[in-house]
C-alpha positions in Angstrom: -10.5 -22.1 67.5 -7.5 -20.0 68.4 -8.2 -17.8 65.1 -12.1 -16.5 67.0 -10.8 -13.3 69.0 -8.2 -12.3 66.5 -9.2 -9.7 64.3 -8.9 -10.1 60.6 -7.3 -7.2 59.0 -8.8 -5.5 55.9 -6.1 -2.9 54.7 -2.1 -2.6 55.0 -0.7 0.6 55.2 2.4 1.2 53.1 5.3 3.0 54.7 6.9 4.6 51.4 10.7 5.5 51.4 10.2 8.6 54.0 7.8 10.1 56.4 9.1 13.6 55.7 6.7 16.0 53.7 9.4 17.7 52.5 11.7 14.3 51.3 7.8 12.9 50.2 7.2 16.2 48.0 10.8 15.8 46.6 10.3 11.9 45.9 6.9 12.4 44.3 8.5 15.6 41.2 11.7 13.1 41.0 9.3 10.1 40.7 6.5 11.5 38.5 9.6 12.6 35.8 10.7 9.2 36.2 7.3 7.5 35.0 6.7 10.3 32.2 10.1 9.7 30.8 9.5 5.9 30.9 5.7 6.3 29.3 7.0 8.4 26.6 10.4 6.5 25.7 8.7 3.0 25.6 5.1 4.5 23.9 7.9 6.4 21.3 9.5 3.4 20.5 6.4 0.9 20.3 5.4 3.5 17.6 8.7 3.9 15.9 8.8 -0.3 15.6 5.2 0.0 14.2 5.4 2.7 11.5 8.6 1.7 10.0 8.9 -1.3 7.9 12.4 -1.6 8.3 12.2 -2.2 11.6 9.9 -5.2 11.4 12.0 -7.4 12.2 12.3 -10.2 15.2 14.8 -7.9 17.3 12.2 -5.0 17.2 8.9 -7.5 17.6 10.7 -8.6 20.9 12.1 -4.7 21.6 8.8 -3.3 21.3 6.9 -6.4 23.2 9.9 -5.4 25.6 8.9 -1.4 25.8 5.2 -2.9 26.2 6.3 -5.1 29.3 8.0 -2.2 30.8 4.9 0.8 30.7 3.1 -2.3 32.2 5.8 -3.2 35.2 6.5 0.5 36.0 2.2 1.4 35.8 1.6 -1.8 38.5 3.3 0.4 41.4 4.4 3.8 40.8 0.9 5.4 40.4 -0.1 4.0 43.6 3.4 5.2 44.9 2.7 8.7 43.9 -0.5 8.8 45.3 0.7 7.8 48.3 3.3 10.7 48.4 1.1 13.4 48.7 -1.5 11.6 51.2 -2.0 11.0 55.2 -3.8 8.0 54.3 -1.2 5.6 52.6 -3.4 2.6 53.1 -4.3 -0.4 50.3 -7.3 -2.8 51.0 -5.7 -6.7 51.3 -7.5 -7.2 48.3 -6.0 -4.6 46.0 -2.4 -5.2 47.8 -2.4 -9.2 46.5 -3.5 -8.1 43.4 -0.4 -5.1 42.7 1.8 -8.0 43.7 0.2 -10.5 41.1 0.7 -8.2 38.9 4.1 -7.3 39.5 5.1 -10.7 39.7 3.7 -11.2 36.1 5.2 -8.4 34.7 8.5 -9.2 36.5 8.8 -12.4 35.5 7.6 -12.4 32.0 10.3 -9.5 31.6 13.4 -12.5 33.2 11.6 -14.4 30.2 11.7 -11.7 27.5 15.2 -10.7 28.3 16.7 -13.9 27.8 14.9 -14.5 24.7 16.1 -11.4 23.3 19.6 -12.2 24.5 19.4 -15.9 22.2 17.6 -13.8 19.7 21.1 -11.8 19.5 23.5 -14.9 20.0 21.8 -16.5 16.9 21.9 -13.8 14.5 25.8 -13.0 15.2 26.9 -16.4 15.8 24.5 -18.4 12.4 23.3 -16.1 10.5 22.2 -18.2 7.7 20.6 -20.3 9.9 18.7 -17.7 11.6 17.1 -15.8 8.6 15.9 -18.9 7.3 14.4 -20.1 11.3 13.2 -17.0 13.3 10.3 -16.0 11.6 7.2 -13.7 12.8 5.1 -16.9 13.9 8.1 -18.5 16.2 8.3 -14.7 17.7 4.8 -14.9 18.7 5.3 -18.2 20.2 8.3 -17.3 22.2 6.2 -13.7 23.1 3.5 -16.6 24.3 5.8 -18.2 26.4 7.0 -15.5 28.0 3.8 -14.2 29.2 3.1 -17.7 30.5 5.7 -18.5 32.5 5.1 -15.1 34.2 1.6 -15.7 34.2 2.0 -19.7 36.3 4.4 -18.4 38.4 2.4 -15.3 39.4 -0.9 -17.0 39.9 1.2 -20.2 41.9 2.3 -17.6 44.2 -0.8 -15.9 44.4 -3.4 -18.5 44.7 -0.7 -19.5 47.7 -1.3 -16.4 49.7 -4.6 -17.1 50.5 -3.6 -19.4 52.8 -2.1 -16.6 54.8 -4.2 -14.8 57.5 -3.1 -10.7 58.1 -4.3 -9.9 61.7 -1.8 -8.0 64.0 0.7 -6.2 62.0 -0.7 -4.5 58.4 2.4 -1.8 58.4 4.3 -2.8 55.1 7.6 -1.4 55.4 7.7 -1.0 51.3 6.0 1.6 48.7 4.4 -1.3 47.1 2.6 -4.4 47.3 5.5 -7.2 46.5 5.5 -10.6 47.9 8.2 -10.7 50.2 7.6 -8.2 52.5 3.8 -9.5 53.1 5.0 -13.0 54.3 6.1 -11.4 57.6 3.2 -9.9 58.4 1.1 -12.8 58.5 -0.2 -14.8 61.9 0.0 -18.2 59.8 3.6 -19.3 59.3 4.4 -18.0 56.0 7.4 -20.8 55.3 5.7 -22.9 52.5 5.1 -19.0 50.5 8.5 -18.5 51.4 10.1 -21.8 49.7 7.4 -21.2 47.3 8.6 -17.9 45.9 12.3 -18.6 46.4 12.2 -21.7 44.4 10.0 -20.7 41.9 12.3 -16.9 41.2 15.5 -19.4 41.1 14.3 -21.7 38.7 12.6 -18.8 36.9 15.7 -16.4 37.5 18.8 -18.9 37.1 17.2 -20.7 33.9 16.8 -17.5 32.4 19.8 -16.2 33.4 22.3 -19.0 32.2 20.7 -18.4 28.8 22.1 -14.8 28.7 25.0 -15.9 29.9 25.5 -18.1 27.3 23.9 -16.2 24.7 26.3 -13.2 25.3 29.3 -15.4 26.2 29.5 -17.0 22.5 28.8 -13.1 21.1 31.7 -12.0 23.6 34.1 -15.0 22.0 32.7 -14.2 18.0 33.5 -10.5 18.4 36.7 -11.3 19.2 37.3 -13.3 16.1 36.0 -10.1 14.2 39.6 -8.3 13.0 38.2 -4.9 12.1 39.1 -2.7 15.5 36.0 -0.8 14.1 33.3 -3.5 13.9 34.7 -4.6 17.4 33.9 -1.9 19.4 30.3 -1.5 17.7 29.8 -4.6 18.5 30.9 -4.1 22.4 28.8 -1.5 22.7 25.5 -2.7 21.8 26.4 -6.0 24.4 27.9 -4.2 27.2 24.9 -1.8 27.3 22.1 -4.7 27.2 24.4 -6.7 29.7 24.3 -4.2 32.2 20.5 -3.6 31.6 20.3 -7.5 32.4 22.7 -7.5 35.1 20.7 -4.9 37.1 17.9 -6.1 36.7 18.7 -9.7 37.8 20.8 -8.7 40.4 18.5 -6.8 42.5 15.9 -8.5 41.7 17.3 -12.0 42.9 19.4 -10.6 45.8 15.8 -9.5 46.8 13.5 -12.1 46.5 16.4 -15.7 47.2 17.1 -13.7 50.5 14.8 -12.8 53.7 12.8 -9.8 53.6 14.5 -7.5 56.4 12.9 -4.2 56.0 15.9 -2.5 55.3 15.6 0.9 53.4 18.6 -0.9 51.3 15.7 -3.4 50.5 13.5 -0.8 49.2 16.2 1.1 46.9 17.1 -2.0 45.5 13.5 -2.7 44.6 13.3 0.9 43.0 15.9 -0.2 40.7 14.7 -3.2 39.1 10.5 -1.8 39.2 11.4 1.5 38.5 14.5 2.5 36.8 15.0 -0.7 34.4 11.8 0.5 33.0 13.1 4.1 32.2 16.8 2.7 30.9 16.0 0.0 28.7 14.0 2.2 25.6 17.1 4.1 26.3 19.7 1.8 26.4 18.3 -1.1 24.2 17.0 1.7 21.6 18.5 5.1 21.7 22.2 3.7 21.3 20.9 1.9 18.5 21.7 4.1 15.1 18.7 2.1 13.0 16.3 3.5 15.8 17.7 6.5 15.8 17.3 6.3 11.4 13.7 5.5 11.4 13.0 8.4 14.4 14.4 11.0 12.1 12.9 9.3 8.8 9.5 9.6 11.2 10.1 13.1 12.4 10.5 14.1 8.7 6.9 12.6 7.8 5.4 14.6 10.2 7.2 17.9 9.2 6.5 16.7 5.7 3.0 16.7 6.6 2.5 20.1 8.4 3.7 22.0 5.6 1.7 20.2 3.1 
């Protein structure tokens, strides 16, 4: 009964990182380079994997699914975010708001998923590799892709199918440039508390679970590099895992600090988000790939082809 005079709102309006033209102008050059580097080093690589055989392996199937994952996560809210830039009206209908944030949950957490299974993926082929070549094989990489996808998919559409329980009337000023969960649970007139445990729980089990499996994974590659008594093979080996452990370390730590703790409105809350929606995106074809000499092999062995074929 209480719910008849209250008006039922039908857009949010999304405040963006500043109200300055000038800063918004700034933000939208710096931003738009940001996405056209991360289209173009994750489309780059998905080809590279695909066009050279050597690369078909279960590293690359997950590297590439990886690179897919990441045009996806950054493509939920930075076109939005650069349209929003360079308009007055920085509005998004309820609708289309629940949606970027089912989206971006799925993408987010298939990618918790992804990254862990790449980080076994690694632990097993250093630590038993007789074991390994003779048990990861394309079909169990498809099933592990599978999974993935699924758990991002149930954990998206739990918290999802949960919001509709909320009712937007007084407030629709998101103080975010996009459409995630936990700045919309304030907003609402209902009390939010059972979305908040909801989302809370569900990114701890999602993010611890995956998270102890990297830990492990590159805790027992940390302790069989040591055992390696070339100086040489060592530090290779160092490389490649301090690079992929500070991709995952980002990632997870801004994204958990953000979504285990209250939603504030802080601008720290929104730079934090920019890092693990935006910029993890751009860094890991560059990280995961471009420090990695067989990528860099089968780009020049593909750069060739096509000069190859120009002259012919």
């Amino acid at each position: 009964a209480t719910m008849k005079n209250v008006s039922i709102i039908t857009e949010f309006v999304l405040l963006g990182l500043s109200s300055d033209p000038q800063i918004q102008t700034m933000l939208f050059v710096l931003f738009l380079g940001i996405y056209l580097l991360t289209l173009l080093g994750n489309l780059v690589m998905i080809l590279v994997i695909r066009v050279d055989s050597r690369l078909h392996t279960p590293m690359y199937f997950f590297l590439g699914h990886l690179s897919f994952l990441d045009i996806s996560f950054s493509s939920v809210t930075v076109p939005k975010m650069l349209q929003n830039f360079l308009s007055q009206n920085k509005s998004i209908s309820v609708w289309g708001c629940i949606t970027q944030s089912f989206f971006f949950t799925l993408s987010g957490g298939t990618e918790a998923c992804l990254l862990s299974a790449m980080a076994y993926d690694r632990y097993a082929a250093i630590c038993h590799p007789l074991v390994y070549t003779m048990v990861i094989n394309r079909p169990l990489c498809i099933v592990i892709v599978s999974i993935a996808w699924t758990m991002g998919f149930l954990i998206s559409l739990m918290n999802s199918l949960f919001i509709h329980k909320l009712h937007f009337c007084e407030y629709n000023i998101i103080p975010h440039f996009s459409c995630e969960l936990p700045p919309l649970f304030p907003l609402s007139c209902t009390d939010p508390i059972v979305n908040e445990i909801l989302l809370a729980v569900s990114c701890a089990f999602l993010g611890l679970l995956t998270l102890a499996l990297i830990l492990f994974s590159y805790s027992r590659i940390i302790s069989a590099i040591l055992n390696i008594h070339s100086s040489e093979g060592q530090a290779k080996a160092f490389s490649t895992c301090s690079s992929h452990l500070t991709v995952v370390l980002l990632f997870y730590g801004t994204a958990l600090f953000r979504y285990i703790s209250p939603a504030s409105g802080s601008v720290l809350e929104r730079v934090v988000s920019i890092q693990y929606s935006v910029i993890t995106s751009l860094l890991n074809p560059l990280i995961y790939s471009l420090k990695n000499q067989e990528v860099k092999a089968a780009l020049q062995r593909m750069l060739k082809k096509q000069k190859c074929a120009l002259v012919e």
